[in-house]
C-alpha positions as CSV (number, residue, x, y, z in Angstrom):
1,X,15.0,24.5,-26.6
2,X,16.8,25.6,-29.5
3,X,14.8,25.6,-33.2
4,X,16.5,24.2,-35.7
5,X,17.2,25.6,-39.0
6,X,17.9,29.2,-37.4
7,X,21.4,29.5,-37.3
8,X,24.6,27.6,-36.9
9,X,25.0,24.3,-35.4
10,X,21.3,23.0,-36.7
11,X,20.1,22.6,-40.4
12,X,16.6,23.0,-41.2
13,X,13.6,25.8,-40.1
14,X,10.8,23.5,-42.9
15,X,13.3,22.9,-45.3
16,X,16.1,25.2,-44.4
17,X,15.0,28.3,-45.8
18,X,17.0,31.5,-44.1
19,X,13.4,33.6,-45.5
20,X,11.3,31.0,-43.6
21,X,13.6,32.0,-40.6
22,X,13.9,35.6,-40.9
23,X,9.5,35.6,-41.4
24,X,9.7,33.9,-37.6
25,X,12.3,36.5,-36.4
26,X,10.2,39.6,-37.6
27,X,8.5,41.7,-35.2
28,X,9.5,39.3,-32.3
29,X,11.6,40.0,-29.0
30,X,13.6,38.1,-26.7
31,X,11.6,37.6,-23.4
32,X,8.3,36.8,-25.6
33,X,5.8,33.9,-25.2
34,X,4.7,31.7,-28.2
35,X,2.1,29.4,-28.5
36,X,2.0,26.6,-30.7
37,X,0.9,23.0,-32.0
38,X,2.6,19.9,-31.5
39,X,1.9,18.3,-35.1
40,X,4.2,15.7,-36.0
41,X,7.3,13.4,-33.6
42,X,10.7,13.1,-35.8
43,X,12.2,11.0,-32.9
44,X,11.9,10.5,-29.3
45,X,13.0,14.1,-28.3
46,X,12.2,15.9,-32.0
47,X,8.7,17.1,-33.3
48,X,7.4,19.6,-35.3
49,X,5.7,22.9,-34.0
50,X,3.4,24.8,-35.7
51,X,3.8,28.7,-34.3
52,X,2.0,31.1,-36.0
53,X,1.6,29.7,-39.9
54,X,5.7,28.8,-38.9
55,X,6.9,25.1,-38.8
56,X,9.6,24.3,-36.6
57,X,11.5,21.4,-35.6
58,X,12.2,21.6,-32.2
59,X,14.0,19.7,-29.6
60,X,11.9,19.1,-26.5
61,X,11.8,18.0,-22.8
62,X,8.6,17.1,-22.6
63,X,6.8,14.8,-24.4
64,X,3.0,15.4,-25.4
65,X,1.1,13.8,-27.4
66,X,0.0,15.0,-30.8
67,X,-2.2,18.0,-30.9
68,X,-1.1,19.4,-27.6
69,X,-0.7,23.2,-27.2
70,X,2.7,24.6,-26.3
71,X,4.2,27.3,-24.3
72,X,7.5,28.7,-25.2
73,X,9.2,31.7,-24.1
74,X,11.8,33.7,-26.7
75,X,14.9,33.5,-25.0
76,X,17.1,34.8,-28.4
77,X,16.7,35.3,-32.2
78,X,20.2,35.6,-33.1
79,X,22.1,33.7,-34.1
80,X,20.1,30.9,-33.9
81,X,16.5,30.9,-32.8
82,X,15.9,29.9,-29.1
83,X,13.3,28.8,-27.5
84,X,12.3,27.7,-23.8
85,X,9.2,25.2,-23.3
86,X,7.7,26.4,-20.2
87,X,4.2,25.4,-18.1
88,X,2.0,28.0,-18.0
89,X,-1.4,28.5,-16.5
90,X,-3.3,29.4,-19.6
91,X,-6.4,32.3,-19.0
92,X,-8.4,29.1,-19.4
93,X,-6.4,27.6,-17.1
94,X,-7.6,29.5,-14.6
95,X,-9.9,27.0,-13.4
96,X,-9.0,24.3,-11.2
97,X,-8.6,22.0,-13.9
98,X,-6.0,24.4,-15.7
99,X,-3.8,25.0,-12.8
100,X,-3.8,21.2,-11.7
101,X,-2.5,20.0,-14.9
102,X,-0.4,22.5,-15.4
103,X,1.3,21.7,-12.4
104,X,1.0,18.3,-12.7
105,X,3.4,18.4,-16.1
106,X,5.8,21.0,-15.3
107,X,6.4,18.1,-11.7
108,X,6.3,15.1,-13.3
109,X,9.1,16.6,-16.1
110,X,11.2,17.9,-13.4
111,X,11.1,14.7,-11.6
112,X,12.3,12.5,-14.5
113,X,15.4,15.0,-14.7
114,X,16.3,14.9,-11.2
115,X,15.9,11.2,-10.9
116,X,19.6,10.3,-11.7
117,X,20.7,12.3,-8.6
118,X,18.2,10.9,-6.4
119,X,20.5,8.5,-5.3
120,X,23.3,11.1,-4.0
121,X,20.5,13.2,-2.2
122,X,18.8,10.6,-1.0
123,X,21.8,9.7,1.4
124,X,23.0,13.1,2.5
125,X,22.1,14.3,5.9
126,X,18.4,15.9,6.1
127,X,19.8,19.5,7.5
128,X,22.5,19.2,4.3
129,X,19.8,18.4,1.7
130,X,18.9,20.8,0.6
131,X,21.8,23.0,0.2
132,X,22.8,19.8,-1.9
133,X,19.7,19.6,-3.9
134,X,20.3,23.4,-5.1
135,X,23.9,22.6,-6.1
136,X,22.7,20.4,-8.0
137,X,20.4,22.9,-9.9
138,X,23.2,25.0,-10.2
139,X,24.8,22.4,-12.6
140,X,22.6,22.4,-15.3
141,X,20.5,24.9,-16.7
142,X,18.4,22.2,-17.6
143,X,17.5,20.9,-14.3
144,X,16.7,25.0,-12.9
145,X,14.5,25.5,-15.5
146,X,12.6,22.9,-15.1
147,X,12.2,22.6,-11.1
148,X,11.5,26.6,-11.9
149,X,8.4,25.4,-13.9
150,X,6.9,23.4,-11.1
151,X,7.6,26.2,-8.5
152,X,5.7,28.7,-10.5
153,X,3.0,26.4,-11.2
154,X,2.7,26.6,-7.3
155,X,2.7,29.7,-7.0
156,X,-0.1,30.4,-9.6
157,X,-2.1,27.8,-7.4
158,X,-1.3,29.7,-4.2
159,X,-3.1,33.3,-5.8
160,X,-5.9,31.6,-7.2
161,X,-6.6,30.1,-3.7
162,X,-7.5,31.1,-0.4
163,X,-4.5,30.5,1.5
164,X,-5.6,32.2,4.7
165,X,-7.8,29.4,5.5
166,X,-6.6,26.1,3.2
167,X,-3.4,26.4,3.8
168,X,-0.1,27.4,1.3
169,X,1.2,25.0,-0.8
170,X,5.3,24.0,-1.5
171,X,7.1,22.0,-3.5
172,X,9.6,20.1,-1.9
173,X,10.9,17.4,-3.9
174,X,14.2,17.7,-1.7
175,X,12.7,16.0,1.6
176,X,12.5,12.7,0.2
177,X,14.5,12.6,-3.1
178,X,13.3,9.3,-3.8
179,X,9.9,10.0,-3.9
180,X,7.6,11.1,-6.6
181,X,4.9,13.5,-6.8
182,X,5.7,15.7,-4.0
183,X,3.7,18.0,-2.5
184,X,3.6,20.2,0.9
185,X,0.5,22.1,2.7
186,X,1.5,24.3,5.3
187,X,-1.4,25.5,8.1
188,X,-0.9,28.2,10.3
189,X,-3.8,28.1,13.3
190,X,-2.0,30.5,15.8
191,X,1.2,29.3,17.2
192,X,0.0,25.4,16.1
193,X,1.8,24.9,12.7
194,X,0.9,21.2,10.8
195,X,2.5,20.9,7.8
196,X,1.1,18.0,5.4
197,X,3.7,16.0,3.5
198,X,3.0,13.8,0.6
199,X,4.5,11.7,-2.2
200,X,4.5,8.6,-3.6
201,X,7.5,6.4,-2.3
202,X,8.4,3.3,-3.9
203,X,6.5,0.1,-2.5
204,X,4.7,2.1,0.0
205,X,2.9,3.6,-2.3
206,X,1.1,6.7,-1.8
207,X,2.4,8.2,1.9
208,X,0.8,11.3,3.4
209,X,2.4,12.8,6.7
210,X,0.7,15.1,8.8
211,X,2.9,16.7,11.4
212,X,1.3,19.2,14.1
213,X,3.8,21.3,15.8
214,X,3.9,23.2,18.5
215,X,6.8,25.2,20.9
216,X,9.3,22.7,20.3
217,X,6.9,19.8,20.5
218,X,6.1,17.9,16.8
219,X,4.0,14.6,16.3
220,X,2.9,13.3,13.2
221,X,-0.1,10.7,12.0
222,X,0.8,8.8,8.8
223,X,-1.9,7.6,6.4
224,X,-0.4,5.3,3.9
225,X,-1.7,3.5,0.8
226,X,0.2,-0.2,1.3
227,X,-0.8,-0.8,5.2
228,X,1.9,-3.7,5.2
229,X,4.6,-1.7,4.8
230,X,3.6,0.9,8.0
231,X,5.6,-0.3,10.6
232,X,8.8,-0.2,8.3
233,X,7.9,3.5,7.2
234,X,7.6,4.8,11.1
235,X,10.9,3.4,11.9
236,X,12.2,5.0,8.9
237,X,11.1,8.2,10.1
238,X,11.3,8.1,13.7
239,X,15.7,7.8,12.3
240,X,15.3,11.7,10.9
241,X,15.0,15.0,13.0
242,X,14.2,18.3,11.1
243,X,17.3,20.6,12.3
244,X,15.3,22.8,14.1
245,X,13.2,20.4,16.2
246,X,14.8,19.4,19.7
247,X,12.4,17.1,20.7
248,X,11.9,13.7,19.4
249,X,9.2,13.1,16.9
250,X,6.2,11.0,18.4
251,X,3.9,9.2,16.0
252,X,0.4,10.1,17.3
253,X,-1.3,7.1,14.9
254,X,-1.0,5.1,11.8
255,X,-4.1,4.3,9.3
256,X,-4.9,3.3,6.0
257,X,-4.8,6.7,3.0
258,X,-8.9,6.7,2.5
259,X,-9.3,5.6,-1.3
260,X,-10.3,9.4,-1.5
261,X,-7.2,10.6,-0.8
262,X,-5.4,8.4,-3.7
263,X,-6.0,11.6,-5.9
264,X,-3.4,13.3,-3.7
265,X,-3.9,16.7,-1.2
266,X,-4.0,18.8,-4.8
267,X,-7.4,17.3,-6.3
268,X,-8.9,17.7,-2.9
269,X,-7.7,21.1,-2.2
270,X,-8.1,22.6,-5.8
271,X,-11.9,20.7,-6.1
272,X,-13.0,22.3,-2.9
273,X,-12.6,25.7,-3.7
């Protein structure tokens, strides 16, 4: 996010004023969080920030409502001011609430950026995927910094819980590009490994997958939101193979996604704590 009014290439830091930019510049570094207040939208993408006593108009990727608080990290002062929105679990945000949210933003902002190459990834082979899907993240800086977001968010999740016995969390937007709200929970009980996938996918609404593996045998049960649409979903993936799974995959049972579980594995797993 660059602030405008700070150098060339953008006119106007409140009214222009090189003072009113060189009082923002003083005693800050490059690699320093701010923290301000979303006061005012220009346009769609535009608003005005309030850091520190300092109005800025700044170009953002998200897109909060009025009033919200923001995270940005300094990435350079000159010649223009520069600044990177990022998700951050707050010190209040420590709380389940907090990090869930947090989360929750930095996803649902990566997802709308990914979603015009959902299409591409979406019919490249499984074992080529996600090789693909980082290509793609090495094209625009954009698109790293914002899947970067959401990985950190998980990882801020993953030391404020007890993985040893709920399990570690992933994010894993890759395994079905075009799915929403992804999320992956990983269980290790000795050499019995089930991995719980879950998104929200189209007309089948919310899916969660729940594979057990063991040796080289895998079987998964599907819970699924829209039970009309479950016999279409197994064939769907009884057609993939993880690359390093020999054996075929064997459904073990289909049934409806309790009305408790609409909330998605991270409300129950970060409300249980």
């Amino acid at each position: 996010m660059r602030i405008k009014g700070s150098g060339s290439g953008f006119s106007g830091f409140n009214g222009g004023s090189k003072d009113r930019s060189d009082s923002f510049r003083h005693g800050r570094r490059p690699g320093q969080k701010v923290r301000g207040i979303l006061i005012k939208w220009v346009t769609k993408d535009r608003a005005w920030v309030r850091i520190d006593g300092h109005d800025l108009l700044a170009q953002l990727n998200s897109a909060p409502p009025v009033g919200t608080q923001l995270t940005f990290i300094i990435k350079q002062l000159n010649p223009d001011i520069m600044l990177k929105e990022i998700f951050e679990v707050s010190t209040a945000g420590s709380n389940a609430l907090g990090m869930a949210s947090s989360f929750e933003n930095a996803r649902t902002l990566f997802e709308n950026s990914i979603r015009p190459h959902c299409a591409e990834l979406e019919t490249t082979p499984q074992n080529e995927r996600l090789s693909a899907f980082v290509r793609q993240l090495a094209k625009s800086n954009n698109l790293f910094a914002t899947f970067q977001d959401a990985a950190t968010c998980v990882l801020s999740i993953n030391s404020n819980i007890d993985t040893t016995k709920s399990g570690q969390l992933y994010y894993q937007p890759w395994l079905v590009p075009a799915g929403r709200r992804h999320i992956t929970l990983v269980r290790r009980r000795n050499d019995l490994i089930e991995s719980i996938l879950e998104c929200e996918l189209g007309h089948f609404g919310m899916i969660r997958a729940e594979f057990l593996h063991k040796d080289s045998d895998t079987g998964y049960r599907l819970k699924i939101q829209n039970m009309g649409k479950a016999a279409e979903l197994k064939k769907y993936l009884n057609s993939r193979k993880h690359p390093w799974i020999s054996s075929d995959i064997e459904c073990l049972g289909i049934s409806k996604l309790p009305q408790s579980g609409h909330g998605g594995i991270m409300a129950e797993l970060m409300f249980t704590q």
